[in-house]
N, CA, C and O atoms as a GROMACS GRO file, in nm:
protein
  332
    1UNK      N    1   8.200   9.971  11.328
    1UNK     CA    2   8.170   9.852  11.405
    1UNK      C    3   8.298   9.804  11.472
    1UNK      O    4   8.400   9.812  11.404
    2UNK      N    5   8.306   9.757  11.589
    2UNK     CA    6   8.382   9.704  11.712
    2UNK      C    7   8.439   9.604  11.658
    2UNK      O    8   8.360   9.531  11.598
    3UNK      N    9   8.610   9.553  11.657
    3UNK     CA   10   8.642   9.432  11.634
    3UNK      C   11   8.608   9.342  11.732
    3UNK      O   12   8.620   9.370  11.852
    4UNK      N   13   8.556   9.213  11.684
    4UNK     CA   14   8.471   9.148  11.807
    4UNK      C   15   8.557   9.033  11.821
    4UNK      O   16   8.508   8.947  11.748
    5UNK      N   17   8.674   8.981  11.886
    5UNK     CA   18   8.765   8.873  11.881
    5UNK      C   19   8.665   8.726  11.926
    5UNK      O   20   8.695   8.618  11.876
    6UNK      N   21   8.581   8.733  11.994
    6UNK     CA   22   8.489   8.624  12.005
    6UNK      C   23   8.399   8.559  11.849
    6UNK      O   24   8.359   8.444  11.830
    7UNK      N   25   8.391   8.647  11.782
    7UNK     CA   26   8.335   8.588  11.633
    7UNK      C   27   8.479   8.582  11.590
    7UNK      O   28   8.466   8.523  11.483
    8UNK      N   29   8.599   8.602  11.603
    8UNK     CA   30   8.688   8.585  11.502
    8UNK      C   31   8.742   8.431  11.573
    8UNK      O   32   8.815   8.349  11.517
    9UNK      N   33   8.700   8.423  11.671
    9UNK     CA   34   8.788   8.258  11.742
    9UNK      C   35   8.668   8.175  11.694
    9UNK      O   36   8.715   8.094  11.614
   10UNK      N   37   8.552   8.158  11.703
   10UNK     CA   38   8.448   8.122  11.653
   10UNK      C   39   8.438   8.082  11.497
   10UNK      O   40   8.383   7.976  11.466
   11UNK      N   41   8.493   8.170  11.394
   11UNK     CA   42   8.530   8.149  11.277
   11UNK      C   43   8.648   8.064  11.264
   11UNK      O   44   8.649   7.970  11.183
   12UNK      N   45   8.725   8.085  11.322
   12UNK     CA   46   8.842   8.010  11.331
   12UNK      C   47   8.853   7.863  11.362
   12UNK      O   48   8.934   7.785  11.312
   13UNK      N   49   8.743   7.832  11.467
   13UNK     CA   50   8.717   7.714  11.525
   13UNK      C   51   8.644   7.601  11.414
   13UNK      O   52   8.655   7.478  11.409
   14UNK      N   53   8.541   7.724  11.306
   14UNK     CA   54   8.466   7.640  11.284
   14UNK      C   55   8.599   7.601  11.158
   14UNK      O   56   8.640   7.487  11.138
   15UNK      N   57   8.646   7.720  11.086
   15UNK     CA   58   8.713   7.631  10.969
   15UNK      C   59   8.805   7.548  10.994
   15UNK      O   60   8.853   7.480  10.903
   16UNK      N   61   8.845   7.540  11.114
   16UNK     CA   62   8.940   7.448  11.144
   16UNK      C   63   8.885   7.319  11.152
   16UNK      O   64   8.954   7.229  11.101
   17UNK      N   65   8.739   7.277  11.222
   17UNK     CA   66   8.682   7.193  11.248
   17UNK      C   67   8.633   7.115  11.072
   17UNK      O   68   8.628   6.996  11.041
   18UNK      N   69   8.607   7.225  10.998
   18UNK     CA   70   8.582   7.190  10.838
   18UNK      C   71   8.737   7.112  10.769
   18UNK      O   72   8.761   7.018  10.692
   19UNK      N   73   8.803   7.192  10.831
   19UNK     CA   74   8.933   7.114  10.752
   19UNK      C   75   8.951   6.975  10.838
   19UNK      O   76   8.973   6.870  10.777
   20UNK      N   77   8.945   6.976  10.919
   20UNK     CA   78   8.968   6.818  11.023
   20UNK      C   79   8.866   6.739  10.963
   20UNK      O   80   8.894   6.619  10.962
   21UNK      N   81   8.742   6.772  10.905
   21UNK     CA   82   8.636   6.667  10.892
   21UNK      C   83   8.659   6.651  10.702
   21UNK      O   84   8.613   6.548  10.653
   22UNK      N   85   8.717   6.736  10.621
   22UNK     CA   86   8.829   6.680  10.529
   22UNK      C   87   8.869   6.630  10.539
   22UNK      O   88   8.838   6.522  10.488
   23UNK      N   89   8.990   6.642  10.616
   23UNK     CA   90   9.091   6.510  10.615
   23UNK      C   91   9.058   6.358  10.668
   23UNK      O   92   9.140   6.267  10.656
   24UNK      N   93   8.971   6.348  10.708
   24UNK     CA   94   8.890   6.231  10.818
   24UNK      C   95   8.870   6.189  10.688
   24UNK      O   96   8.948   6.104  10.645
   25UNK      N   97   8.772   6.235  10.606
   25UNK     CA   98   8.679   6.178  10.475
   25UNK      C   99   8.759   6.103  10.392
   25UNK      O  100   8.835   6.163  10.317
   26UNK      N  101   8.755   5.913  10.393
   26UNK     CA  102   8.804   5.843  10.316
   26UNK      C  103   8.746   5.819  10.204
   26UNK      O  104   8.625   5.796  10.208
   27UNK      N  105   8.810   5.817  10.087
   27UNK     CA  106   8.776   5.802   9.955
   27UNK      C  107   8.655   5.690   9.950
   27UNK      O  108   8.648   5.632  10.058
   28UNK      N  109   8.587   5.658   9.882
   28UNK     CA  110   8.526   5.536   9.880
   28UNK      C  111   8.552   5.439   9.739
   28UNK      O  112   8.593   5.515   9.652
   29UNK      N  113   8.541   5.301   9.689
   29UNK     CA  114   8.585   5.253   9.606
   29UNK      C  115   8.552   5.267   9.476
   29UNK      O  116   8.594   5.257   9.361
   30UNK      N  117   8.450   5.296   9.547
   30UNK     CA  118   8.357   5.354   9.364
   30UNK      C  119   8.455   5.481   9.274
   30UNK      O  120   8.499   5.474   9.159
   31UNK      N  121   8.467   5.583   9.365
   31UNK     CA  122   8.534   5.740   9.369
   31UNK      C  123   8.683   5.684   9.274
   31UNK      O  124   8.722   5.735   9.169
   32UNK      N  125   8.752   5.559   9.353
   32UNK     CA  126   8.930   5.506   9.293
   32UNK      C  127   8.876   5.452   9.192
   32UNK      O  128   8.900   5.520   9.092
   33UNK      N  129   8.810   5.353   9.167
   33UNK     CA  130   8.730   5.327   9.023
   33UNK      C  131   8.702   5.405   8.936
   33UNK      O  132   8.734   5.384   8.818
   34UNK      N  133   8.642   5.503   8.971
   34UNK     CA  134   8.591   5.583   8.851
   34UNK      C  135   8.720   5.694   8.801
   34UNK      O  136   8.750   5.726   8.686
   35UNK      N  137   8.790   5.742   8.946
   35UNK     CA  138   8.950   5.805   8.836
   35UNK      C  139   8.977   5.700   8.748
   35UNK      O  140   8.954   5.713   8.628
   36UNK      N  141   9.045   5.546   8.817
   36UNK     CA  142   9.134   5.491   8.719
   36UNK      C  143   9.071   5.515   8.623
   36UNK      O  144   9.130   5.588   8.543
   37UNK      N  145   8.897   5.462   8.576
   37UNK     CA  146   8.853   5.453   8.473
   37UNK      C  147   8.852   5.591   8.397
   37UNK      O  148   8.847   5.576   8.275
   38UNK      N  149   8.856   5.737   8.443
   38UNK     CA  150   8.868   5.793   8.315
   38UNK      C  151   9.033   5.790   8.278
   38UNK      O  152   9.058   5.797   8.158
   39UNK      N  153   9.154   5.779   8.376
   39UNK     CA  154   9.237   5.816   8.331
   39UNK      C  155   9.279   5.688   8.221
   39UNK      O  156   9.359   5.708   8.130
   40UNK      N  157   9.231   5.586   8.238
   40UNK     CA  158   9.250   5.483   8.127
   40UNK      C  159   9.203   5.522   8.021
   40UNK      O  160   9.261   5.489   7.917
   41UNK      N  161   9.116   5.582   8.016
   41UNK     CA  162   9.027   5.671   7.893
   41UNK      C  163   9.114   5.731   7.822
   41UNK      O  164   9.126   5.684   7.709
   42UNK      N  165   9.209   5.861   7.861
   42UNK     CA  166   9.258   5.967   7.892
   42UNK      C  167   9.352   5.873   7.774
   42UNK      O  168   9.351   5.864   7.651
   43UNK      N  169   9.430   5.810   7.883
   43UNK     CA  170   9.569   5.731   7.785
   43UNK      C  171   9.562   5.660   7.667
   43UNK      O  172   9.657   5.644   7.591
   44UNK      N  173   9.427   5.610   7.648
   44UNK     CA  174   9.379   5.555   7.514
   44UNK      C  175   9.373   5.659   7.424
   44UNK      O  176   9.438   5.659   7.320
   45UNK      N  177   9.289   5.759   7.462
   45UNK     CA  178   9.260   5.924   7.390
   45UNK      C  179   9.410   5.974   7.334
   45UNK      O  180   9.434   6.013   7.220
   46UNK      N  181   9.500   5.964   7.438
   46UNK     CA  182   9.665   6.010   7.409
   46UNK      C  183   9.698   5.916   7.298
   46UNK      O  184   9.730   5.970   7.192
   47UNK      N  185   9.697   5.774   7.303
   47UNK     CA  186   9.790   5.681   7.236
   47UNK      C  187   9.680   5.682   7.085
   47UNK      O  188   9.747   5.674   6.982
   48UNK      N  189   9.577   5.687   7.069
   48UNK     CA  190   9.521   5.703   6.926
   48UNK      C  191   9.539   5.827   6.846
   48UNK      O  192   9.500   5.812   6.731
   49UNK      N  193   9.599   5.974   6.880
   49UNK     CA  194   9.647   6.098   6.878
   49UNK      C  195   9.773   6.112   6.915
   49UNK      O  196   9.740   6.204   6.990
   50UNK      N  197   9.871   6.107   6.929
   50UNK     CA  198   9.978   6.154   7.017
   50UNK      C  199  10.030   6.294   6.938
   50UNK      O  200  10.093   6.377   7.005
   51UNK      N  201  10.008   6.315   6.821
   51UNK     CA  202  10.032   6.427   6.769
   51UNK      C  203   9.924   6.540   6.824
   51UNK      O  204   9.953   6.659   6.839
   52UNK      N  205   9.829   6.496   6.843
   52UNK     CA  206   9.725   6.655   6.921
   52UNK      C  207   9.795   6.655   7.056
   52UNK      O  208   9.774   6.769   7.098
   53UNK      N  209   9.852   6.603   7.128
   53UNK     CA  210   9.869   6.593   7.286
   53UNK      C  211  10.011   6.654   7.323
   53UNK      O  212  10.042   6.702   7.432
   54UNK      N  213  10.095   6.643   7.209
   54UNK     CA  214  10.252   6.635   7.247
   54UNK      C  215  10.273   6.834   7.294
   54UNK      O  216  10.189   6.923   7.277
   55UNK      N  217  10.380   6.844   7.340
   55UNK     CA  218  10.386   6.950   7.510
   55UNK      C  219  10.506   7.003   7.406
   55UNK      O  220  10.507   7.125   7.416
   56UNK      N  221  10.599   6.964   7.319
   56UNK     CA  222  10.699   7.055   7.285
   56UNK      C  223  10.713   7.008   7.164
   56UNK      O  224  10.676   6.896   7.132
   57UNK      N  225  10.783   7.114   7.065
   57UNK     CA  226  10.802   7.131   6.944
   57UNK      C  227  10.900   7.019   6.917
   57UNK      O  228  10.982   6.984   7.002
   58UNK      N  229  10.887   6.952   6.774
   58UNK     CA  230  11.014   6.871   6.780
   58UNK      C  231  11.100   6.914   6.652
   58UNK      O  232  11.164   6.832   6.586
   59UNK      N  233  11.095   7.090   6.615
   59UNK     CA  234  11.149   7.152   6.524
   59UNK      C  235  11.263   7.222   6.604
   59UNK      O  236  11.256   7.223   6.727
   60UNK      N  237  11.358   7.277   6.546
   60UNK     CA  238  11.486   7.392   6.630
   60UNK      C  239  11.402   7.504   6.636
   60UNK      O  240  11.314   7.510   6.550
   61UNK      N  241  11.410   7.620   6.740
   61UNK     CA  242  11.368   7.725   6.712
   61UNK      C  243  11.455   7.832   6.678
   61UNK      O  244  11.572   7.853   6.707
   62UNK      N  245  11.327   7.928   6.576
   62UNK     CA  246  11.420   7.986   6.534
   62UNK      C  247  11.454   8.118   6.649
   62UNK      O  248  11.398   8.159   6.750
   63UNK      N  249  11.567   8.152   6.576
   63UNK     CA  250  11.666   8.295   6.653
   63UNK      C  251  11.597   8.363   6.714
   63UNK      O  252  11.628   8.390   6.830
   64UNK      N  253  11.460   8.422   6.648
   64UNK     CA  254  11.406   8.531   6.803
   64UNK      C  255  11.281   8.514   6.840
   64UNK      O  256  11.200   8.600   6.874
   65UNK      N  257  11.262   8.338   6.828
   65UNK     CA  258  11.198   8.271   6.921
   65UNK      C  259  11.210   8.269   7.099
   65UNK      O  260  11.324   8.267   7.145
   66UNK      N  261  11.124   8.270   7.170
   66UNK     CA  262  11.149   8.242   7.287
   66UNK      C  263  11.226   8.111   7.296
   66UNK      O  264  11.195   8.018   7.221
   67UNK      N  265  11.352   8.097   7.408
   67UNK     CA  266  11.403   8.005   7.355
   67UNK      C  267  11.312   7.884   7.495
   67UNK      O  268  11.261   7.916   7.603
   68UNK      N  269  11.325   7.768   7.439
   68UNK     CA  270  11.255   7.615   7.498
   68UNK      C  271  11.291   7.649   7.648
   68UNK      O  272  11.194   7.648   7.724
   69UNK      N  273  11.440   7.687   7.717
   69UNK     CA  274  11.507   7.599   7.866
   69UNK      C  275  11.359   7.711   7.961
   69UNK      O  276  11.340   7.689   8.081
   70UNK      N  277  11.292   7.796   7.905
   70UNK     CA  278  11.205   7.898   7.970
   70UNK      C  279  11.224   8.041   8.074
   70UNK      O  280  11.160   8.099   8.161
   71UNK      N  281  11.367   8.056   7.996
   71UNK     CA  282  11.436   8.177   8.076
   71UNK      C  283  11.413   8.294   8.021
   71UNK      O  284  11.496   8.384   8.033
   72UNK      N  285  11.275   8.316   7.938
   72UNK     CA  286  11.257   8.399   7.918
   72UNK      C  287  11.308   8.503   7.786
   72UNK      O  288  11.241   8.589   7.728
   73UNK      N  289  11.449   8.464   7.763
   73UNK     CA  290  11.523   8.522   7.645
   73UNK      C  291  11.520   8.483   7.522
   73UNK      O  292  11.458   8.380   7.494
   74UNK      N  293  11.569   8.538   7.451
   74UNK     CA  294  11.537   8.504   7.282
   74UNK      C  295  11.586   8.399   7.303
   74UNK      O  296  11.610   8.372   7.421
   75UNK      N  297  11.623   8.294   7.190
   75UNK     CA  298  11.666   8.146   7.137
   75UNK      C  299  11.828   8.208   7.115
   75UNK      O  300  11.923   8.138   7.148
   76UNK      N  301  11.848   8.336   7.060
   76UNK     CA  302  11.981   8.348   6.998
   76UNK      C  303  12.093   8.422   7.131
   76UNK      O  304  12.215   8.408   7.141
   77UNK      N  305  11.998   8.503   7.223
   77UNK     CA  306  12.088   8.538   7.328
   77UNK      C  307  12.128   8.402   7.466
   77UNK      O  308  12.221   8.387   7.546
   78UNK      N  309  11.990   8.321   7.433
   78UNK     CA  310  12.020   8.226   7.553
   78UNK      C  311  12.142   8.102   7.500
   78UNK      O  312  12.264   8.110   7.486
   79UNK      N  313  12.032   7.976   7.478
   79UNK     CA  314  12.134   7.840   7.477
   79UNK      C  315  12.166   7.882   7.271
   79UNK      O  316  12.263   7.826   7.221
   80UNK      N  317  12.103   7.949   7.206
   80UNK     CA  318  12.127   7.933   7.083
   80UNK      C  319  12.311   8.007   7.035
   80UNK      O  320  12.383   7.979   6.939
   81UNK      N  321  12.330   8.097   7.143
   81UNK     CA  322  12.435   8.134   7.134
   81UNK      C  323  12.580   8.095   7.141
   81UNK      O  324  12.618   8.025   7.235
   82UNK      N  325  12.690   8.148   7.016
   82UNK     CA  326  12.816   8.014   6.997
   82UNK      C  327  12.841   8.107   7.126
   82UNK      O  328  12.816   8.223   7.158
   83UNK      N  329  12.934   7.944   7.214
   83UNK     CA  330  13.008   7.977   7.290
   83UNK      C  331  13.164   7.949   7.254
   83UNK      O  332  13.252   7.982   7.333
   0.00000   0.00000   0.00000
């Protein structure tokens, strides 16, 4: 089949026209209401738990642990190492 550059400007036109009528589309108040309201949820959920939620260890790791800074290397070749 023939590359047909008239369906490819045509495609082009329309997603472009889809993304413009995105960005046009203003939130409505209900939509900002209902985030705040779950993320208020969210932070209550965090502050009655904070031990299920927490993002990093608050132990040393050990030697041929991946080490925390996320460079990939053991704990003992990266920051664990005497300088």
């Amino acid at each position: 089949m023939a590359h047909d550059p008239i369906e490819d400007r045509f495609t082009k036109r329309k997603d472009k026209k889809k993304l413009d009528d995105l960005s046009r589309k203003q939130r409505s108040t209900e939509d900002i209401e209902a985030e705040d309201e779950i993320l208020a949820r969210a932070k209550t959920e965090r502050e009655k738990d904070p031990d299920k939620y927490q993002l990093k260890s608050t132990d040393r790791p050990g030697r041929n642990d991946p080490c925390p800074c996320g460079s990939g290397k053991k704990y003992k070749k990266c920051c664990g190492a005497k300088k």
